[in-house]
C-alpha positions in Angstrom: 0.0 0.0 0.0 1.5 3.9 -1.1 1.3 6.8 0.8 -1.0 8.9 0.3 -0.3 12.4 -1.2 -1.0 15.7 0.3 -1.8 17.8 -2.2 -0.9 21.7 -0.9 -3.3 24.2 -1.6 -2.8 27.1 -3.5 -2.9 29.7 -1.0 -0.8 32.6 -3.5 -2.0 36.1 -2.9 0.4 38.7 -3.8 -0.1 42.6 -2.9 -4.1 43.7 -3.4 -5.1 39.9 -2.9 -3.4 39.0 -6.9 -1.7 35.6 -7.2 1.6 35.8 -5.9 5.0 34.1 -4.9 6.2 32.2 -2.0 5.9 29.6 0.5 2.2 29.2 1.8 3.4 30.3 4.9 4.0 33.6 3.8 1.5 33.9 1.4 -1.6 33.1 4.0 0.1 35.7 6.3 1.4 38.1 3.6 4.6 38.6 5.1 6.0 40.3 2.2 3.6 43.2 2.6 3.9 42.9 6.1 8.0 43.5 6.5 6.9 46.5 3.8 5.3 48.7 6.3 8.1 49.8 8.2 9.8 53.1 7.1 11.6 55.4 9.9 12.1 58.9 9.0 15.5 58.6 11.2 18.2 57.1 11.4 17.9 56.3 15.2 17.8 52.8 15.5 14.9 53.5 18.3 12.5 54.7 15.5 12.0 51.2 14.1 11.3 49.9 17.6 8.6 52.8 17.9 7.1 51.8 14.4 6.8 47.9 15.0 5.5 48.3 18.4 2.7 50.8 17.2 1.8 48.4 14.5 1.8 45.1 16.5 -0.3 46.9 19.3 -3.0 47.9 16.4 -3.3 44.5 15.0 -3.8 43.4 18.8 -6.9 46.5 19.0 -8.2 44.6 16.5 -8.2 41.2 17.8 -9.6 42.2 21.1 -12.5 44.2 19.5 -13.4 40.9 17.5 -13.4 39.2 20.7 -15.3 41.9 22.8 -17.6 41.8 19.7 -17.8 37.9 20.0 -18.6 38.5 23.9 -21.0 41.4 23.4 -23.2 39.5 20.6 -23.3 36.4 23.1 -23.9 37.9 25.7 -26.9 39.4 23.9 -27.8 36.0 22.7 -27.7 34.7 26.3 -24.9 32.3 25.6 -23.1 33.3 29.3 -20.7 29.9 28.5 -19.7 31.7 25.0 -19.5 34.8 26.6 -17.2 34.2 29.0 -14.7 32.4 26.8 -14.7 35.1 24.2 -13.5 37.4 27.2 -10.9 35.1 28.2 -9.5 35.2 25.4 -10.0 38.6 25.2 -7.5 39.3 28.3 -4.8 37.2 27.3 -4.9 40.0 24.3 -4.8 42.2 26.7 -1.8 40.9 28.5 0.3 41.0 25.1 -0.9 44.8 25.0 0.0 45.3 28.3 3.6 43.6 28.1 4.5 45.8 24.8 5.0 48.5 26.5 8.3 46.7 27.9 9.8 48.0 23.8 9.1 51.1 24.9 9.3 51.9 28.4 13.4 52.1 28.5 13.7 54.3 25.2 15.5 57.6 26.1 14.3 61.4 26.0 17.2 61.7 23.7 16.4 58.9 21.9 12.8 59.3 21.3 13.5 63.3 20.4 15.7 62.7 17.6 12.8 61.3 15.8 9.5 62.9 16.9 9.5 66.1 15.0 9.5 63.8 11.9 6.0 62.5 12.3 4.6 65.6 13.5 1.1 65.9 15.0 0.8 62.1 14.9 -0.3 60.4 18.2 -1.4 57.3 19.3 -4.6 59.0 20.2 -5.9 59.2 16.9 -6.0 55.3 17.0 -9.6 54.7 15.9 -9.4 50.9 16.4 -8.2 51.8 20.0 -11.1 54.7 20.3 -13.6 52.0 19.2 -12.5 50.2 22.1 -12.8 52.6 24.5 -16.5 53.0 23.6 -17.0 49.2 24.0 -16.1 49.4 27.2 -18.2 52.5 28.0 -15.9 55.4 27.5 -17.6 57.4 24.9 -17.1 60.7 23.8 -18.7 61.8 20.5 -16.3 65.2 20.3 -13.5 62.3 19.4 -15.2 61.9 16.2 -14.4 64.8 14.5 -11.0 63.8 14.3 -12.0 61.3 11.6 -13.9 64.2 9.2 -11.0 63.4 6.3 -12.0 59.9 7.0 -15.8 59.2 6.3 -15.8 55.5 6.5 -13.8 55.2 9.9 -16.4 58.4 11.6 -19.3 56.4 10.2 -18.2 53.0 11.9 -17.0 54.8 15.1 -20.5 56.7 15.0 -22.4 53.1 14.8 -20.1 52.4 17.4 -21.0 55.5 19.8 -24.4 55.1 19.3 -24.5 50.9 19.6 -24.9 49.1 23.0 -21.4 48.4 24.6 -19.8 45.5 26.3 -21.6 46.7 29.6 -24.7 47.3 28.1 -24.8 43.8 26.8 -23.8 42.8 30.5 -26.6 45.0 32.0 -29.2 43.4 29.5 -28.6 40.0 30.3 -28.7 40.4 34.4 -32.1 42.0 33.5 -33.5 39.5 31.7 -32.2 36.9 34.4 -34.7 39.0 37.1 -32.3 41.6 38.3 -33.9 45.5 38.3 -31.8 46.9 36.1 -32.5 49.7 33.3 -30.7 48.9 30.3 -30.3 51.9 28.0 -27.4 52.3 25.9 -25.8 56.1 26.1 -24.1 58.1 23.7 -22.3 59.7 26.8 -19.8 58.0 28.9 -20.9 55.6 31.2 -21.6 56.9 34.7 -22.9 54.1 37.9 -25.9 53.9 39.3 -27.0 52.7 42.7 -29.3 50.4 40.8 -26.6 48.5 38.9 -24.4 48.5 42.0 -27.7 46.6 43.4 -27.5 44.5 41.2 -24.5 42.7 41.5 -24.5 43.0 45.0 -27.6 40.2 44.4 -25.6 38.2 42.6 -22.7 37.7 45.0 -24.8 37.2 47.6 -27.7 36.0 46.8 -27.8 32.0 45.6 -30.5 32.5 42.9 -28.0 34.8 41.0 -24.6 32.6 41.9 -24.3 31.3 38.1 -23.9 35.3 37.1 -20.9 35.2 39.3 -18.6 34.1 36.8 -19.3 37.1 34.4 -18.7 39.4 37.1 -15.0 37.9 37.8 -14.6 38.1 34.5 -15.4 41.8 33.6 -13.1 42.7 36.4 -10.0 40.8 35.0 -11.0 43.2 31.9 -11.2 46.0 34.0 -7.9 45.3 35.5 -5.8 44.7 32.4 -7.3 48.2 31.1 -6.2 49.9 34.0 -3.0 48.2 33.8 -2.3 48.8 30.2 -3.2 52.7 31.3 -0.6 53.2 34.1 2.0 51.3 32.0 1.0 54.0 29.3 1.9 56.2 31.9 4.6 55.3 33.3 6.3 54.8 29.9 5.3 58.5 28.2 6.5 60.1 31.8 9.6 58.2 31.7 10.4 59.1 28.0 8.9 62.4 27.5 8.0 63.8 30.7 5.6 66.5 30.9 5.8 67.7 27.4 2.2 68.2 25.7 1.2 64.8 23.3 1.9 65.4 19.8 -1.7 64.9 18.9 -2.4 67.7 20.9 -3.5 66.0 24.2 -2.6 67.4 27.4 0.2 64.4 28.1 0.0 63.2 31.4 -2.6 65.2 32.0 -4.8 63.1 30.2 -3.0 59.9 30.6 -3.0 59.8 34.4 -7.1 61.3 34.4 -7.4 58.5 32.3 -5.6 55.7 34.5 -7.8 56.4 37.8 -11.3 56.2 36.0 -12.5 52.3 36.8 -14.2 50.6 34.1 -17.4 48.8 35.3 -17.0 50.4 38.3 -20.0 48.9 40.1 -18.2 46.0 40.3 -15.1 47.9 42.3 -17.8 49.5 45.0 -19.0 46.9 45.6 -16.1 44.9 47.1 -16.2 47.2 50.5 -19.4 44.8 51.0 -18.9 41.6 50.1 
């Protein structure tokens, strides 16, 4: 008896999805136009670090919005067992994110100034993939958009985006249609508690008819945790390279950053702690 052939498939995309060279490795990933999207404006060997850690941290946006996405649509759907594994996945994104900051962190002032006249008023905060997180997980602010007017698809998507339920709405919907009083109404505005919602969970941690809800609760607060985290690290690493110098986007710097790194997300489930 022969062995039976494995017959490769043809997997050859080259740049704009046309047939293309290479092993299938690199054409299912694209690597060639992948390793073709680095170009510092410098010759400080720093920049490059800069470049590929900005890039690798915007693919990662990405993946964790497909996988809040996952979470918010099961959720919606009442699948809690989905749910919850689309938000573990979810934070071991996170934990990638948070860890990248290590390329950064040591870069000197002098290092990081030789290069950052050269790309001007760019700034991390005109991410829209990481804006479109922020307003899954309640931090909306519809003045951001207007940074996208020269971009009509991206302000259209992050204006379905403002205007759509949230992870935590999703979260609040289900607990209400499990029997907890809670008024689910998705805001446009960022997300403020409410004794009601505090209520709520306070139910199901101590209350055995709610127990099974539990789980979701533990896991929003490994989110919430990871955000925070990835905030002070972004901290901690602008402070330590820039100092106090304004963001190039315009932002206020640390201003903004640190504001930013005390606000809790799904902060009912912080309060309530000094009870349970």
């Amino acid at each position: 008896m022969g062995h039976d052939t494995v017959e490769t498939p043809n997997l050859s995309f080259g740049r704009g999805g046309q047939p293309g060279r290479g092993t299938p490795y690199a054409q299912y990933v694209r690597l060639e136009q992948l390793h073709s999207l680095q170009h510092p404006r410098s010759k400080e060997p720093a920049e490059l670090s800069f470049i590929v850690t900005t890039q690798v941290m915007e693919l990662l946006f990405d993946l964790l919005r497909h996988e809040w996405t996952i979470a918010g649509q099961s959720l919606r759907e009442d699948d809690l067992t989905a749910a919850l594994a689309a938000l573990r996945r979810g934070t071991h994104v996170q934990d990638v994110l948070v860890e990248s900051w290590d390329l950064l962190a040591t870069m000197t002032p002098q290092e990081f100034n030789s290069f950052r006249p050269l790309f001007g008023e760019a700034s991390g905060f005109q991410s829209s993939a990481f804006l479109h997180l922020e307003f899954l997980i309640g931090n909306k602010n519809a003045a951001l958009l207007n940074m996208y007017d020269g971009m009509p698809e991206v302000r259209a998507e992050l204006t379905e985006a403002l205007r759509s339920p949230g992870l935590y709405d999703e979260v609040l919907g289900l607990l209400a249609r499990r029997g907890l009083a809670v008024h689910a109404e998705p805001s446009e505005q960022r997300y403020r508690p409410t004794e009601e919602v505090a209520a709520a969970w306070r139910r199901v941690y101590t209350e055995p008819e709610f127990a099974a809800l539990q789980p979701l609760g533990e896991a929003l607060l490994d989110v919430a945790e990871r955000v925070t985290r990835w905030r002070q690290r972004h901290l901690s690493s602008v402070k330590r390279t820039m100092g106090a110098k304004p963001g190039s986007g315009g932002s206020s710097g640390l201003t903004w950053l640190r504001k930013a790194a005390e606000q809790d997300v799904f902060p009912e489930l912080w309060t309530i702690r000094d009870e349970l």
